[in-house]
C-alpha positions in Angstrom: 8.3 -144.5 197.7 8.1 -142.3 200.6 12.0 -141.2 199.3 10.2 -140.1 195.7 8.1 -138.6 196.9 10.9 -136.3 199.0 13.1 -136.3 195.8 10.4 -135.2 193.6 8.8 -132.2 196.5 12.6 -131.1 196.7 12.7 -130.6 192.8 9.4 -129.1 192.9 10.3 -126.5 195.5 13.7 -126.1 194.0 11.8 -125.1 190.6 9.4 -123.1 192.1 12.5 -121.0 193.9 14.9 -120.8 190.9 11.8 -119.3 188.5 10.9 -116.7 190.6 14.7 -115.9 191.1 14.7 -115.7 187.8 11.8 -113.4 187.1 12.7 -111.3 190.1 16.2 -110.7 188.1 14.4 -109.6 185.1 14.3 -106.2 185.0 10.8 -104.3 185.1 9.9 -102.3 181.6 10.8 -98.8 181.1 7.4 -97.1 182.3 5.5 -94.6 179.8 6.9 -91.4 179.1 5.8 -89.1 176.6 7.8 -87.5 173.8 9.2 -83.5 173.6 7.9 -81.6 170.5 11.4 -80.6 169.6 13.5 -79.0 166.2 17.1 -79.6 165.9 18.8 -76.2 164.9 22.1 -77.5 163.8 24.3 -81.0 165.0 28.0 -79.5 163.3 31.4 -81.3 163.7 34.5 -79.8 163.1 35.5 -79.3 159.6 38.5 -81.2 160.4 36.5 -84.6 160.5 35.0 -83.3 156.9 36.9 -84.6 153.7 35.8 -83.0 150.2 34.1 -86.4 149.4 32.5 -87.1 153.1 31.0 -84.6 155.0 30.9 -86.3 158.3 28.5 -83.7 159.9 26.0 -84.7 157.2 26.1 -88.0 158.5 26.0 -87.4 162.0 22.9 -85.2 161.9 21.2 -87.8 159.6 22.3 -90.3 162.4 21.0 -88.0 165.0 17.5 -87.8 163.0 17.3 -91.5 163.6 17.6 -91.7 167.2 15.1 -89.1 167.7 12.9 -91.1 166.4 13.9 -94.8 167.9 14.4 -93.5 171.7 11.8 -92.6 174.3 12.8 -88.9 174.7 12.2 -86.0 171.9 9.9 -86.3 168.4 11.6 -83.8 165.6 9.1 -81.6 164.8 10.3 -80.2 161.8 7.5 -82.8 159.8 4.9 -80.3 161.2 2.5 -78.8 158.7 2.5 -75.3 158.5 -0.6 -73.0 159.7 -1.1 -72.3 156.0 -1.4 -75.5 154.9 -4.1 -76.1 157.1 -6.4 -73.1 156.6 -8.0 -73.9 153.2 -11.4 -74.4 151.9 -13.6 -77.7 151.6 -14.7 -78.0 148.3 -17.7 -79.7 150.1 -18.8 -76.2 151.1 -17.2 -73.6 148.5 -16.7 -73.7 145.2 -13.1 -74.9 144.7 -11.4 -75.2 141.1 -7.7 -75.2 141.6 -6.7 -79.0 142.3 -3.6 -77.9 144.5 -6.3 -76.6 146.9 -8.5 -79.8 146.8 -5.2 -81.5 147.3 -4.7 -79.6 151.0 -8.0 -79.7 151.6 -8.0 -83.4 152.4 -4.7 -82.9 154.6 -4.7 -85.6 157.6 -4.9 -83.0 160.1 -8.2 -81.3 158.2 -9.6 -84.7 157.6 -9.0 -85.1 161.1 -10.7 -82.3 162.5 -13.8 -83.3 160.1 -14.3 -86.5 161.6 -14.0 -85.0 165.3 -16.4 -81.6 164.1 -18.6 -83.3 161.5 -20.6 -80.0 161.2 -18.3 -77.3 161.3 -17.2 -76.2 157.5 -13.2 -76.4 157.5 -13.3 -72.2 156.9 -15.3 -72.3 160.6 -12.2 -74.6 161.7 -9.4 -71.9 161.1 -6.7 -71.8 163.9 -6.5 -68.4 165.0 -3.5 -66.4 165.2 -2.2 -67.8 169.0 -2.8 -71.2 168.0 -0.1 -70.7 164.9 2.3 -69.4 166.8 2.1 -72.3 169.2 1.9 -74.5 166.0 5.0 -73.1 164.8 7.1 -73.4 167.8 8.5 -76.4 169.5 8.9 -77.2 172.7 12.4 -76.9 172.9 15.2 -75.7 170.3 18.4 -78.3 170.4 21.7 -77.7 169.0 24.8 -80.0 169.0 28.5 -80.1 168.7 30.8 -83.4 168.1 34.2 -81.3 169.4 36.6 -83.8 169.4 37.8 -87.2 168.0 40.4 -89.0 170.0 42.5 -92.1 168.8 44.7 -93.4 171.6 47.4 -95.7 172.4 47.3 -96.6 175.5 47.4 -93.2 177.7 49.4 -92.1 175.1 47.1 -89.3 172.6 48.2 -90.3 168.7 45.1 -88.4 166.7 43.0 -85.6 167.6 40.7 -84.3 165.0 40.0 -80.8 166.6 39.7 -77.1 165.9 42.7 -75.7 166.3 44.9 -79.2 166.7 47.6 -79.8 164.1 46.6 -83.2 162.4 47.8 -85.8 162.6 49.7 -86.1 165.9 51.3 -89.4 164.7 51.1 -90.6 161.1 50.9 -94.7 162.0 50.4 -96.3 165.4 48.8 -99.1 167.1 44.8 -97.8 167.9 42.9 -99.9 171.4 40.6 -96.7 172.1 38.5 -94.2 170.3 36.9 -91.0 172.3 34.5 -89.0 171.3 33.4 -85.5 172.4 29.6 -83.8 172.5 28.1 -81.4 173.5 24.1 -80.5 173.4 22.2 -77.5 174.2 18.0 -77.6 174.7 17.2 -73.5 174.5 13.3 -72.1 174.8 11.9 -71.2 171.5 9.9 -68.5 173.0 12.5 -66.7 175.5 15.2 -68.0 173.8 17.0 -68.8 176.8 19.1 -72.4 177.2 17.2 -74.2 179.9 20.1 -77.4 179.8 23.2 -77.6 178.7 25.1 -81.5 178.4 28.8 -82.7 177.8 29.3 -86.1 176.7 32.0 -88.5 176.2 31.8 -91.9 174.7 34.8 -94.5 173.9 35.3 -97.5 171.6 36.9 -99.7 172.9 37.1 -103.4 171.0 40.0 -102.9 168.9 41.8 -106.1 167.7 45.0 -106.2 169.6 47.4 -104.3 167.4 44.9 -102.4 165.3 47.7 -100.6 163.1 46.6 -97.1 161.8 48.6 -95.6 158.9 47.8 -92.2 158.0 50.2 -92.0 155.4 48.6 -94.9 153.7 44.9 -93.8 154.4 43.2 -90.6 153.8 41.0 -88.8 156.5 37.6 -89.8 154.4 35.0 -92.3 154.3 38.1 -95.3 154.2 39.5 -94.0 157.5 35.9 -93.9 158.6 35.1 -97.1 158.1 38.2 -98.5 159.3 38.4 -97.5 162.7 34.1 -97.7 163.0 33.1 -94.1 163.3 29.9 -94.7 162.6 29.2 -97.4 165.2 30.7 -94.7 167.8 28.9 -92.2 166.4 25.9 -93.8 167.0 26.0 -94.9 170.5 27.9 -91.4 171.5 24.5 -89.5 169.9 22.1 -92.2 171.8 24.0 -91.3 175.1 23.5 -87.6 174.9 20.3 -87.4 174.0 19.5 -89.6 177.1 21.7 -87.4 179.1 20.1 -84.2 177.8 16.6 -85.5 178.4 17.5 -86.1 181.9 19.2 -83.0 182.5 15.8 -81.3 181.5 14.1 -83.1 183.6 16.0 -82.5 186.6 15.9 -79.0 185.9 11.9 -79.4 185.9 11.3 -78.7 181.8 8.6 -81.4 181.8 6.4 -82.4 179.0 3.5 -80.0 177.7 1.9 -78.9 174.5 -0.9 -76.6 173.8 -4.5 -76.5 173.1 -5.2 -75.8 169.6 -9.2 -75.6 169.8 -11.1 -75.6 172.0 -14.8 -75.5 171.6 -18.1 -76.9 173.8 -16.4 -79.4 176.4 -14.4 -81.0 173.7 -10.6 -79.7 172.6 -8.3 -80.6 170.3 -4.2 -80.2 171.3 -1.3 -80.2 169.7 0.4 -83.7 169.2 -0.7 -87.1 169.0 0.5 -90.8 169.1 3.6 -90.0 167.9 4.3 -88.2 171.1 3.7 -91.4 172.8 -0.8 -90.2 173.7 -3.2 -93.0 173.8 -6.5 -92.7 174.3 -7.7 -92.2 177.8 -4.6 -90.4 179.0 -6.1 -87.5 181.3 -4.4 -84.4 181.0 -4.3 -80.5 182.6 -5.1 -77.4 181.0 -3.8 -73.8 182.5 -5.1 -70.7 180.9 -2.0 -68.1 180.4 -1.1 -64.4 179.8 2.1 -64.0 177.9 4.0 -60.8 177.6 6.0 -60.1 174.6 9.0 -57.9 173.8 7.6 -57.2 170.4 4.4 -57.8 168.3 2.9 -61.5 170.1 3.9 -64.4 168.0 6.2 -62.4 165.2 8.9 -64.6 164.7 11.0 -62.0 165.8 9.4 -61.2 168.9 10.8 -62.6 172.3 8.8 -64.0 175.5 9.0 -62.2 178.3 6.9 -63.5 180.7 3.7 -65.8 181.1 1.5 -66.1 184.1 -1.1 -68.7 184.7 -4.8 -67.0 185.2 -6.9 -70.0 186.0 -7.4 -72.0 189.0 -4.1 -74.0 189.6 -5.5 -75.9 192.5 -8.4 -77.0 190.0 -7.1 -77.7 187.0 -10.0 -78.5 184.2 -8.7 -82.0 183.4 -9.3 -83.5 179.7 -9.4 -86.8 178.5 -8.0 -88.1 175.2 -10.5 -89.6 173.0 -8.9 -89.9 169.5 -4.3 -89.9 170.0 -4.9 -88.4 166.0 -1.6 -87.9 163.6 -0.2 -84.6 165.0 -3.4 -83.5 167.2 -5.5 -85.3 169.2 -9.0 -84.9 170.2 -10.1 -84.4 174.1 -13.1 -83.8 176.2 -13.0 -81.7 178.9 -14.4 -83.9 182.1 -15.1 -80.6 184.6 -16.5 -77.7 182.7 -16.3 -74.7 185.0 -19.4 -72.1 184.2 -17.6 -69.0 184.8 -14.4 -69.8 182.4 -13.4 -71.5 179.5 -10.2 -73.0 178.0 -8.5 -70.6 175.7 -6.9 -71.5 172.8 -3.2 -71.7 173.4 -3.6 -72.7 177.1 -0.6 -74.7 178.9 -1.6 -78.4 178.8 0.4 -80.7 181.0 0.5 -84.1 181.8 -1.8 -85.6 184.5 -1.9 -89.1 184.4 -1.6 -92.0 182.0 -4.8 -94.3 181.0 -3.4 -97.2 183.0 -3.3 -94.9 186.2 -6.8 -93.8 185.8 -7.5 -98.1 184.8 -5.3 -98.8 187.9 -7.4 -96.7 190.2 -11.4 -97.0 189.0 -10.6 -101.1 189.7 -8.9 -100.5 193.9 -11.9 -98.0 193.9 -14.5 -101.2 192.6 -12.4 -103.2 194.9 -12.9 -101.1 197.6 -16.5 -100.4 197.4 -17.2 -104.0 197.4 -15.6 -105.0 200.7 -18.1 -103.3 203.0 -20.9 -104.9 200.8 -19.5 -108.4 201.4 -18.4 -107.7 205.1 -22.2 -106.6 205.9 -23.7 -110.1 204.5 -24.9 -112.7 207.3 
């Protein structure tokens, strides 16, 4: 009995330790991060990868499109709505006959705003001119290149679709590696400056031993394509650099912001919402600025020159999400200063995320109850 008992405590502990092996090995989830407003310029590929009836670049920017939207990084924001679409009358308030009009009256973004300013007629709830130009702009501009397609045998180079590279090298041989070459650039849509720059390589690698390629037999188009899996390298070469180019902004300190769009009595409303990744109770920080243009402020032709924060940067005010909207979210401004107000086109940066704040109103509970307990008899 006594042995059993031994046998069945040594199982037990045995259990106990192999579980939390096994959940230690798990790895931890990928913590929150919130999206970049950002608009792809161009993602081109040499036109020797581009066949009358397959325009491979077509493909690859439709492919890029897609990871935007699947990874944790950047949110295309070419879907925006433009300032004009936004600044129309309510026919709840004027007169309205054309039904195009009472078709953008009821835009989500104005029947947003409506629920958040119940009061206010949509003609009180126009953007003004700096809050369209921050509209119109993205945080960051991003253009990419697929230079290069590689076919090897071995060490040995066989294809190289390539400006300026006579194709093909070798009209059949045996393929065990693909490479692929990228290259991204992020630039600032208001200096115009590149703030990160990324080459990236990516290989494909499970080839059935003695994958024959015959160029003589196949023409560079969607069959060659398909053959050697293109678009599966494609893929995983495009989700590779726009992790790499992500990180590179990072380290170069381009962290996530957006801009105040409204701001009216202790309650705001900025630009972006749960698409960008915002949830409700998210606290954020709000800068007021001074930019300096070279040209007329906000013309599209008109370059930034400089801009200078003019509030307190010690004191940030700090706002707390209250409605992550579709596009814009809604915010209330938890320390009002009386001698200053949030502009309209301030700097709004991250401050922490809902689970922080969560995370430390229940260690300060916690902590306020420990000297009450320690003081009874």
């Amino acid at each position: 009995m006594k042995k059993n008992i031994l046998l069945l405590s040594t199982l037990t502990t045995c259990a106990v330790f192999l579980m939390s092996a096994t959940q230690c090995a798990q790895p931890a989830e990928e913590g929150r991060r919130l999206k970049k407003n950002v608009q792809v310029l161009q993602l081109s590929a040499t036109t020797m990868m581009d066949d009358s009836g397959f325009k491979f670049s077509e493909v690859a920017k439709n492919q890029f499109s897609g990871v935007l939207f699947e990874t944790n990084y950047f949110y295309e924001r070419s879907v925006y709505p433009t300032a004009e679409e936004l600044v129309v009358p309510d026919e709840k308030f004027f007169d309205v006959k054309s039904a195009s009009v009472r078709s953008a009256a009821v835009h989500p973004m104005v029947v947003q705003m409506k629920k958040w300013f119940p009061e206010t007629k949509s003609g009180e709830l126009v953007f003004s001119g700096d809050a369209h130009c921050m509209m119109k702009r993205p945080q960051h501009y991003i253009s990419g290149t697929i230079n290069a397609l590689e076919a090897y045998s071995g060490a040995a180079l066989k294809l190289k679709l390539a400006a300026g590279v006579p194709l093909p090298l070798e009209a059949s041989f045996k393929m065990d590696k693909m490479r692929m070459d990228l290259s991204f650039h992020a630039y600032n849509p208001w200096s115009r400056a590149e703030v990160a720059a990324k080459n990236t390589e990516e290989f494909k690698t499970d080839y059935k031993a003695g994958f024959g390629i015959d160029l003589g037999l196949i023409h560079i188009g969607p069959e060659f394509y398909r053959q050697v899996g293109l678009a599966e390298l494609t893929l995983k070469a495009l989700k590779k650099s726009v992790r790499e180019l992500a990180e590179t902004l990072f380290s170069k300190g381009e962290d996530w912001q957006t801009r105040i769009m409204v701001s009216g009595d202790n309650k705001v409303v900025i630009l972006g919402g749960h698409e960008l990744g915002l949830k409700n109770g998210d606290r954020l920080k709000v800068y007021n600025q001074i930019l300096t243009w070279n040209g007329t402020a906000c013309d599209p032709k008109a370059q930034l020159t400089g801009a200078t924060v003019v509030s307190d940067t010690k004191d940030p005010w700090i706002i707390e999400i209250q409605d992550a909207g579709d596009l814009i979210s809604s915010a209330r401004v938890l320390n009002p200063k009386e001698d200053t107000s949030i502009e309209v086109g301030a700097l709004v940066k991250l401050h922490m995320f809902t689970e922080q704040v969560q995370a430390e109103a229940a260690a300060a509970a916690a902590a306020a109850q420990k000297p009450a307990a320690s003081q009874k008899p």
